[in-house]
ChimeraX commands (.cxc) that place a marker at each C-alpha (Angstrom):
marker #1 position 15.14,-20.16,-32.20 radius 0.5
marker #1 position 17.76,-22.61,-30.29 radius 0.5
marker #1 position 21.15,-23.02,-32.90 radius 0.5
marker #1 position 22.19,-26.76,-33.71 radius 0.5
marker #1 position 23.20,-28.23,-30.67 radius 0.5
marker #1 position 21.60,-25.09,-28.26 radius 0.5
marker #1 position 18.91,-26.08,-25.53 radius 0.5
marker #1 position 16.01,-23.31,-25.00 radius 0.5
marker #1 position 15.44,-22.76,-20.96 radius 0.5
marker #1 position 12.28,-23.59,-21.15 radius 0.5
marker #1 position 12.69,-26.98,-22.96 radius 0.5
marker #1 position 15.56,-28.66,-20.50 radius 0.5
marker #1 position 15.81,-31.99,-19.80 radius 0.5
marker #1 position 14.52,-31.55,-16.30 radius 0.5
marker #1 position 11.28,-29.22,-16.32 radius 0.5
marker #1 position 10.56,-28.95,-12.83 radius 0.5
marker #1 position 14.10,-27.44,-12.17 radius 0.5
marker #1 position 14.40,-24.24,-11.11 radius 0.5
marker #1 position 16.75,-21.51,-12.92 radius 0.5
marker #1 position 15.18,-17.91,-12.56 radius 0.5
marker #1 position 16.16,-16.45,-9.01 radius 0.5
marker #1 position 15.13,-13.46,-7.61 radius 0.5
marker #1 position 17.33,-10.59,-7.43 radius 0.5
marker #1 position 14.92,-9.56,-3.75 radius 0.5
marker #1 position 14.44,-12.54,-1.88 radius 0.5
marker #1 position 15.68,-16.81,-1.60 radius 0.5
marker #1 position 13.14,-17.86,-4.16 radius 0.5
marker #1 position 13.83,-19.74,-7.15 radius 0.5
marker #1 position 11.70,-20.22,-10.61 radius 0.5
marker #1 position 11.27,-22.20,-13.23 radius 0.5
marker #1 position 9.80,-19.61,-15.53 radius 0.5
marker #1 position 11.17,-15.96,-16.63 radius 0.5
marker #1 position 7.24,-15.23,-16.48 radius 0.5
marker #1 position 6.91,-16.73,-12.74 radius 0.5
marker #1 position 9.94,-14.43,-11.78 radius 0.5
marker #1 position 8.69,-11.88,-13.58 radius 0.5
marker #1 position 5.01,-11.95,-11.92 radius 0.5
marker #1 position 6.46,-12.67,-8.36 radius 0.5
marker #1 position 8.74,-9.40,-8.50 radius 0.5
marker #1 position 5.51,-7.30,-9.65 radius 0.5
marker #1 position 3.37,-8.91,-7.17 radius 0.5
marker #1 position 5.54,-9.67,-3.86 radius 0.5
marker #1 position 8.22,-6.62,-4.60 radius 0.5
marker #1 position 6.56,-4.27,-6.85 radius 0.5
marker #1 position 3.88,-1.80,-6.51 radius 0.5
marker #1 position 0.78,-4.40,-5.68 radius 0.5
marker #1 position 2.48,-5.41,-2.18 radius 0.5
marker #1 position 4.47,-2.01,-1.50 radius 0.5
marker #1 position 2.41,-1.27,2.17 radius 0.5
marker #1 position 3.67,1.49,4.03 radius 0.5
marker #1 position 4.87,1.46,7.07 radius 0.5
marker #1 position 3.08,3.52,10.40 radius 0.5
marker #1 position 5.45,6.03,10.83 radius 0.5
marker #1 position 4.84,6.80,6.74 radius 0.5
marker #1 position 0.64,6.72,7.15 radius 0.5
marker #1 position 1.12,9.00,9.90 radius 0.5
marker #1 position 3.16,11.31,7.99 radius 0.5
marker #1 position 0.29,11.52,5.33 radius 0.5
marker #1 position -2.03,12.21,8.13 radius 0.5
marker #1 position -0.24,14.94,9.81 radius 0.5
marker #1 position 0.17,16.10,5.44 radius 0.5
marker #1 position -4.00,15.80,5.00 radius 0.5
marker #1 position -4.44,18.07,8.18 radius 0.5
marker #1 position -2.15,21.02,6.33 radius 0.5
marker #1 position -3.65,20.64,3.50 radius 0.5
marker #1 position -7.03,20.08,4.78 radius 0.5
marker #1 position -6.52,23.80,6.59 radius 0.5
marker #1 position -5.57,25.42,3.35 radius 0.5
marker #1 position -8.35,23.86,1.00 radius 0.5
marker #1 position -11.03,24.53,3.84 radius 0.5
marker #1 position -9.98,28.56,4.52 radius 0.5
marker #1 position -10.05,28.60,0.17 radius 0.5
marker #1 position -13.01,27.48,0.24 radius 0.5
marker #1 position -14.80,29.64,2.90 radius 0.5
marker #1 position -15.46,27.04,5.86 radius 0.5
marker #1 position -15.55,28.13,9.49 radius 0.5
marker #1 position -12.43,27.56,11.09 radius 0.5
marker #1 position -14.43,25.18,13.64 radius 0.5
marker #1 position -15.80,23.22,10.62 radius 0.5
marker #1 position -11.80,22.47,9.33 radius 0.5
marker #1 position -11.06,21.77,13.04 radius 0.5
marker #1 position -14.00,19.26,13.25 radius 0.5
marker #1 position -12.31,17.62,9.97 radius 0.5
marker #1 position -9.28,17.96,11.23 radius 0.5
marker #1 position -10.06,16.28,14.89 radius 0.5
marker #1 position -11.49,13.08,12.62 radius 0.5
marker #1 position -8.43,12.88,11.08 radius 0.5
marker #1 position -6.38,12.91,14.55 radius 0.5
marker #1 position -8.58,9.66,15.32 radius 0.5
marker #1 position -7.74,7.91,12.51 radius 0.5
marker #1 position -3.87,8.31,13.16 radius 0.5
marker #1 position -4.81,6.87,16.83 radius 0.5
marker #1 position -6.99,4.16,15.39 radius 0.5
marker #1 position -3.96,3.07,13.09 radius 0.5
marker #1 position -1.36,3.10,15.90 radius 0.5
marker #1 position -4.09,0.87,17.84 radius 0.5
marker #1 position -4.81,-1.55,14.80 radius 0.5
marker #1 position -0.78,-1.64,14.23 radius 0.5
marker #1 position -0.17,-2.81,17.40 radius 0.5
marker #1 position -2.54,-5.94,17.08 radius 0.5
marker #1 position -0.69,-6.66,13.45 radius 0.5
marker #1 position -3.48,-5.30,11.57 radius 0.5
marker #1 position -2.75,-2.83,8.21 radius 0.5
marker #1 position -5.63,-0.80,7.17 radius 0.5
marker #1 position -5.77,0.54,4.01 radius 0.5
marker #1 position -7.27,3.55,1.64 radius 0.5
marker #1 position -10.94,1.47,1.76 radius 0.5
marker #1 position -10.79,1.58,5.01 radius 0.5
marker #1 position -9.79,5.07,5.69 radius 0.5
marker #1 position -12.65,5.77,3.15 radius 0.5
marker #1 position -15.17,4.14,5.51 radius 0.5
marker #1 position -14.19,5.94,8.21 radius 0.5
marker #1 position -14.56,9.18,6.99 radius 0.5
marker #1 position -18.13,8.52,6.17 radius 0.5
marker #1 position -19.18,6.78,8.91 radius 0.5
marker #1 position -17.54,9.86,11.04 radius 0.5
marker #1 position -19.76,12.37,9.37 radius 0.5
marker #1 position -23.13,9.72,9.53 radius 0.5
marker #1 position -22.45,9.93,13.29 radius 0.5
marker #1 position -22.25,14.01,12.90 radius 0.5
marker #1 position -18.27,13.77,14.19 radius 0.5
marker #1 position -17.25,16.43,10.76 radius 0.5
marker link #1:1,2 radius 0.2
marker link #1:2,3 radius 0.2
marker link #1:3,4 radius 0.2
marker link #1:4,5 radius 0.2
marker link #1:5,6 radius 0.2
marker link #1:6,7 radius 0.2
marker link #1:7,8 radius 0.2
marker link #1:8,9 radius 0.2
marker link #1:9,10 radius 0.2
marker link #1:10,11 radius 0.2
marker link #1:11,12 radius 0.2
marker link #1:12,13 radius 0.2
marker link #1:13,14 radius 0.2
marker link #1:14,15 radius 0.2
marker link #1:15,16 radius 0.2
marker link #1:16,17 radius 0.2
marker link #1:17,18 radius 0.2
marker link #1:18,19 radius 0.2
marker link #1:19,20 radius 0.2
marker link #1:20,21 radius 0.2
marker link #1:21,22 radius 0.2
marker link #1:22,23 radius 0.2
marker link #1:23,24 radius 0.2
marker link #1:24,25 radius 0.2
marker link #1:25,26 radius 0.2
marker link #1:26,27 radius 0.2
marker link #1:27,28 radius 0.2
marker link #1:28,29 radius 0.2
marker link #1:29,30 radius 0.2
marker link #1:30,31 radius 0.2
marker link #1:31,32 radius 0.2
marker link #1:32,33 radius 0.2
marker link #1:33,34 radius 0.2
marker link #1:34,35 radius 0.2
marker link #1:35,36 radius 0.2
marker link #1:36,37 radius 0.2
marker link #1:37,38 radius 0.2
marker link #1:38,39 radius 0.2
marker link #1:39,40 radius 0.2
marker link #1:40,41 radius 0.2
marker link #1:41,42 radius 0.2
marker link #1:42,43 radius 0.2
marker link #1:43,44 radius 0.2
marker link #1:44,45 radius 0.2
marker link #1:45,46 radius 0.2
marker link #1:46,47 radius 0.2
marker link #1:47,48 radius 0.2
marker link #1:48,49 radius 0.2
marker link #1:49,50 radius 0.2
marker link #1:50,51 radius 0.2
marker link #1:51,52 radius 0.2
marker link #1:52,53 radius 0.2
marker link #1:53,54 radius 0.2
marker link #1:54,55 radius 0.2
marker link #1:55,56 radius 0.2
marker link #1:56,57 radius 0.2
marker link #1:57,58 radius 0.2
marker link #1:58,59 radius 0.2
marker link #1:59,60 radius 0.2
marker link #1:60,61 radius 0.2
marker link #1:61,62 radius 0.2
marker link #1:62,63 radius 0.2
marker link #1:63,64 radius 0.2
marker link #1:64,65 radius 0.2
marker link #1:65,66 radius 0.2
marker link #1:66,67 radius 0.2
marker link #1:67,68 radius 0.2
marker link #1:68,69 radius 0.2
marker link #1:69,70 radius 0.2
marker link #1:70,71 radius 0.2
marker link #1:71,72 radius 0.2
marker link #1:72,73 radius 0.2
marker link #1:73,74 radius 0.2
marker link #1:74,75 radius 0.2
marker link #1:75,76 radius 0.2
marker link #1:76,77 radius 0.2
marker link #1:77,78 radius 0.2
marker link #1:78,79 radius 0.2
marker link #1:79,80 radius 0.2
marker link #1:80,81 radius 0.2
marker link #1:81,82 radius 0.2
marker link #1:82,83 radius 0.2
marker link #1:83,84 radius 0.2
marker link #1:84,85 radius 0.2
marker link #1:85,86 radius 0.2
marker link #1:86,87 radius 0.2
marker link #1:87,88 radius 0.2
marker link #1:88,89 radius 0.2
marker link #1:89,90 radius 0.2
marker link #1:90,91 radius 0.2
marker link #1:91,92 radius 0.2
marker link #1:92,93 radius 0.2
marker link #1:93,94 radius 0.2
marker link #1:94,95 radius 0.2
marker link #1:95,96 radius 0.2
marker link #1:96,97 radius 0.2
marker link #1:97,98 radius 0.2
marker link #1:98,99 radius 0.2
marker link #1:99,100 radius 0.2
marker link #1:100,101 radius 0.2
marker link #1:101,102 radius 0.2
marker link #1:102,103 radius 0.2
marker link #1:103,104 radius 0.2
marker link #1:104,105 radius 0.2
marker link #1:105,106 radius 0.2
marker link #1:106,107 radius 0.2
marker link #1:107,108 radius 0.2
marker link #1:108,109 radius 0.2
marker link #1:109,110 radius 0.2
marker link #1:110,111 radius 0.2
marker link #1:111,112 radius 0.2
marker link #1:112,113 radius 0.2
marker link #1:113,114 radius 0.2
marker link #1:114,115 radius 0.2
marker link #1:115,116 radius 0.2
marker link #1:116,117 radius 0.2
marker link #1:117,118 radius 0.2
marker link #1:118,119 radius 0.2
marker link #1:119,120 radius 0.2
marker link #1:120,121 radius 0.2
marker link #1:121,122 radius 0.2
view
């Protein structure tokens, strides 16, 4: 509760003015709750997209990893390789849809996986 002689920010005399700026970028809001959801959504973990050279690095990470969890598990060394070849074409398939400004994501990935081993790549 506003003291005698207090105004409460959301109650000013001129509502559409904006007060709340954000600490990341040139916009302005008239709401602690519209700064608060444009931070989450534009600068928090909902936009965060990584970069290529990052989704690469998780590539070249999945092929290690892929090696170790495919010799624990008793496949043929030219079954992991077959896995491992699918996910070499997915790091050329997201230079080549980088280059034309388009970000593919984990659904996407997810896709491709399966439709690689419909078409008997894996």
């Amino acid at each position: 509760m506003a003291k005698k002689g207090q105004t409460v920010t959301r109650y000013s005399h001129n509502p559409l003015a904006k007060k709340f700026k954000c600490p990341q970028c040139v916009n302005w809001f008239r709401t602690l709750q519209g700064l608060s959801g444009h931070i989450r959504f534009k600068h928090g973990v909902y936009e965060k997209q990584d970069d290529i050279v990052d989704k690469l690095i998780k590539v070249d990470r999945q092929k290690l990893i892929l090696a170790a969890w495919g010799h624990g598990l008793g496949l043929s060394t030219s079954t992991i390789k077959g896995r491992q070849q699918i996910l070499d074409k997915w790091a050329g398939l997201l230079e080549y849809c980088e280059s034309f400004g388009v970000r593919l994501n984990a659904e996407d990935f997810k896709n491709y996986v399966i439709r690689s081993f419909e078409l008997g790549s894996g």
